[in-house]
N, C-alpha and C positions, 0 to 999 in steps of 0.2 A: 593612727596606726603606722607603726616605724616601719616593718618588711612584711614579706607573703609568709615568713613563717610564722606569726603572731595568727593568722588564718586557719591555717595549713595544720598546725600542730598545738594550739590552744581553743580557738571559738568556733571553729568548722562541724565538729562537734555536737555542741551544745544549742550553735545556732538551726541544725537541722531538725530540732523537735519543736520550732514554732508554728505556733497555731496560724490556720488560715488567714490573712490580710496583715499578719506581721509585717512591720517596715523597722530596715535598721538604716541609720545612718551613719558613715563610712568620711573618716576623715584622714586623709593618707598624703604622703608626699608623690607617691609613683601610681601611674594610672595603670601599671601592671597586676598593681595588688588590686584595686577595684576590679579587672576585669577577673582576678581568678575569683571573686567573692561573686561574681554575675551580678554587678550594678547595672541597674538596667536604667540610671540618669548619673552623669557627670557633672557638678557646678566647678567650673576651672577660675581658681582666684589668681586675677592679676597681679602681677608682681611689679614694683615699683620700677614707674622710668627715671630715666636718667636726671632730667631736673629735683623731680620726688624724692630720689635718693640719695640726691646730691644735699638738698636743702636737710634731711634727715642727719644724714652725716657732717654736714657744719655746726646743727644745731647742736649735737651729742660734743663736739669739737671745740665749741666756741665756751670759756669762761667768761668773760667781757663784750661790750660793746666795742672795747679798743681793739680787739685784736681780730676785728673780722677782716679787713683790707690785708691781714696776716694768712688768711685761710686762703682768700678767693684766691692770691694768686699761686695754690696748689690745687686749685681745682682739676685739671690734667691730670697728675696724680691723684687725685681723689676718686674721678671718676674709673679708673684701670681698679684703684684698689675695690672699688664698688661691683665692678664688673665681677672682677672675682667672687663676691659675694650673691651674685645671681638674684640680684634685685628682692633679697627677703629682708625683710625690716630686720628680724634677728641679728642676724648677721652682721649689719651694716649697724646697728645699734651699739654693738658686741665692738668692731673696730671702730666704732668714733670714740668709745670708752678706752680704747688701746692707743688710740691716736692723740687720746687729750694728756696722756703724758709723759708724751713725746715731744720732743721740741717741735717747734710749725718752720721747720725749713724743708726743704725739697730732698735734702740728701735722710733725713729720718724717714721720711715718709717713703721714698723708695725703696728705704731698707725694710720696711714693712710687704711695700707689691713683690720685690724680689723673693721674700723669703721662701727658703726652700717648700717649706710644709706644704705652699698650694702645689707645687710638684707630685706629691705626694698620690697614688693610686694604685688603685681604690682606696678608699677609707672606710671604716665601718660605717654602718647605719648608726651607727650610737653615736659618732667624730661628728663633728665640723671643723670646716676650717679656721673659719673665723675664730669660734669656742676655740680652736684649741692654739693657737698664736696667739692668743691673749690670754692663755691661763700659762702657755710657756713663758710669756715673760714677766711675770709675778714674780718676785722676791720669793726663796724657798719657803720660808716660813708661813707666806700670805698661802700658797699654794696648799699648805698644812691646813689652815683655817679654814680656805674653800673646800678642799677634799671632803671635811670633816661636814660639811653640811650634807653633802649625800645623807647621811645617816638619819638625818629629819624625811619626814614623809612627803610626798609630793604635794602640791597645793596647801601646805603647812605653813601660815605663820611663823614668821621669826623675829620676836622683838631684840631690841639692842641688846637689852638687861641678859636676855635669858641665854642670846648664843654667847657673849660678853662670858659670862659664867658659867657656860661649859667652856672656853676654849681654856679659860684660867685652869678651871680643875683638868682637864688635859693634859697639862703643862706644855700647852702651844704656843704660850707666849713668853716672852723673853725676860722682859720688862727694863731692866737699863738703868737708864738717866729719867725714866719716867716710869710712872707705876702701871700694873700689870690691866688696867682697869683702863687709862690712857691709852695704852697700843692695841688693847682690844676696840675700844669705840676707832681708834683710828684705824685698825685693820676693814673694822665693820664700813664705814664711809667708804676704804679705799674702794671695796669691792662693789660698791653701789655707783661710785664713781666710772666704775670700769661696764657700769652697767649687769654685771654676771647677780646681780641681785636688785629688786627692785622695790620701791617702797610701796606699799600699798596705799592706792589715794585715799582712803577711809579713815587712814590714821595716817596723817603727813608730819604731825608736830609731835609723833610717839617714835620712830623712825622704825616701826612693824613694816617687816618687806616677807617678803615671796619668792622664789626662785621660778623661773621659768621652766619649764615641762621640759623643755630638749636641751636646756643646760644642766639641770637635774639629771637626767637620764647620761650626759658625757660624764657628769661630775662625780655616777655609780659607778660608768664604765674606767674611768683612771682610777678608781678606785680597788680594782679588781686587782689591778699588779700588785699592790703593796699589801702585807703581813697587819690582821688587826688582831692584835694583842688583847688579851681579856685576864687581868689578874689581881688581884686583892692584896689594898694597900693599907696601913696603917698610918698614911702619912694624913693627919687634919688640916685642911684649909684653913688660914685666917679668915677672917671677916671680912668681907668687903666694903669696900667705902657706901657702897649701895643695900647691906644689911641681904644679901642674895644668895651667895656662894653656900653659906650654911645652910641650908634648904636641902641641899643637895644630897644625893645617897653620895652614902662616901664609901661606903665597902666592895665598890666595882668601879675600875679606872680602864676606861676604853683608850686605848694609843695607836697610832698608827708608825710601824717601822719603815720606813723611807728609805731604800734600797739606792734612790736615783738623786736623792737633794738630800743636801744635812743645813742643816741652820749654823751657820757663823757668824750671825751679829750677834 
């Protein structure tokens, strides 16, 4: 449970018509909201120390074996930038995927602790910091393709093929010097890479991933600023190299108009 109004103005409610020996169980970030719910036991999860988080953050960090003597000696900054992250895996997940590609010198990495954002207060309940300095600095277009996942359900499977072939019929991707089916699976890794999606261990060699609850949740709320277009196209997709695209309804083309990024490559 993200705030006390999910309580207050949704289950408060509903929760008061339970029967005798009813037990809920309450998972929340602020022990504010548990007490106005009258928890009458708190389990408080420890949050990662310093070392835990440090090694967390090398690993998300590290491509190679060769470039670990490259990391440790940013550990100083690694650890400040961790701090900022208040010892939750997320987060620190979240910036080693931001971190990994970045060059591994001291003056990139502070340009990351310095950045204004963690200045930033309050922020919503829906923001992170971390979330949202690594979806700012996405390529505009990559930012289009995550956006666009909001629109999938939460704890929803997402294989390559199938977001692949919404972003084409979109027209999210660009395509170039290479085909529209190439910048889609490359967009797809980028984002797995930055960790803001993750594959699901069940299927490692289908690349089926998941988005995380509270990256979900930021991914609806930047979502909200910008205009979703709903209008009817006659425009037919080719085929895809992967026989996919053609499945698809084609008489409804969902867009997003981007008020704050335009795509220029």
């Amino acid at each position: 449970m993200w705030g006390a109004d999910a309580w207050s103005k949704l289950l408060m409610t509903p929760f008061g018509y339970g029967g005798p020996g009813s037990r809920v169980l309450i998972a929340r970030r602020s022990e504010i909201v548990a007490r106005n719910m009258k928890a009458t036991h708190c389990h408080h999860v420890d949050k990662l120390g310093r070392e835990d988080a440090w090694s967390l953050l090398k690993n998300q960090v590290l491509t190679t074996d060769e470039n670990g003597h490259e990391v440790d000696v940013l550990k100083e900054t690694g650890l400040q930038i961790i701090a900022k992250c208040d010892g939750l895996p997320l987060a620190i997940k979240v910036m080693g995927g931001l971190l990994c590609s970045k060059e591994k010198s001291r003056f990139a990495w502070e340009d990351v602790l310095n950045d204004d954002i963690w200045s930033v207060s309050p922020m919503s309940d829906e923001l992170n910091y971390a979330i949202y300095l690594s979806y700012k600095d996405l390529p505009s277009c990559l930012k289009q393709c995550f956006l666009h996942l909001s629109l999938k359900p939460k704890n929803s499977e997402q294989s390559l093929r199938e977001i692949v072939s919404m972003w084409i019929c979109e027209g999210l991707l660009q395509g170039g010097s290479t085909s529209l089916e190439e910048e889609g699976k490359r967009n797809y890794k980028e984002l797995i890479l930055r960790n803001l999606i993750e594959i699901d261990p069940s299927f490692p060699s289908q690349l089926i991933c998941n988005m995380h609850d509270v990256i979900h949740s930021f991914a609806q709320f930047m979502a909200r600023d910008e205009t979703l277009v709903v209008h009817n196209v006659n425009w037919k997709p080719q085929k895809s190299a992967w026989g996919f695209v053609d499945y698809l309804p084609k008489s409804t083309s969902f867009a997003y108009r981007f008020c704050k990024y335009c795509c220029t490559s």
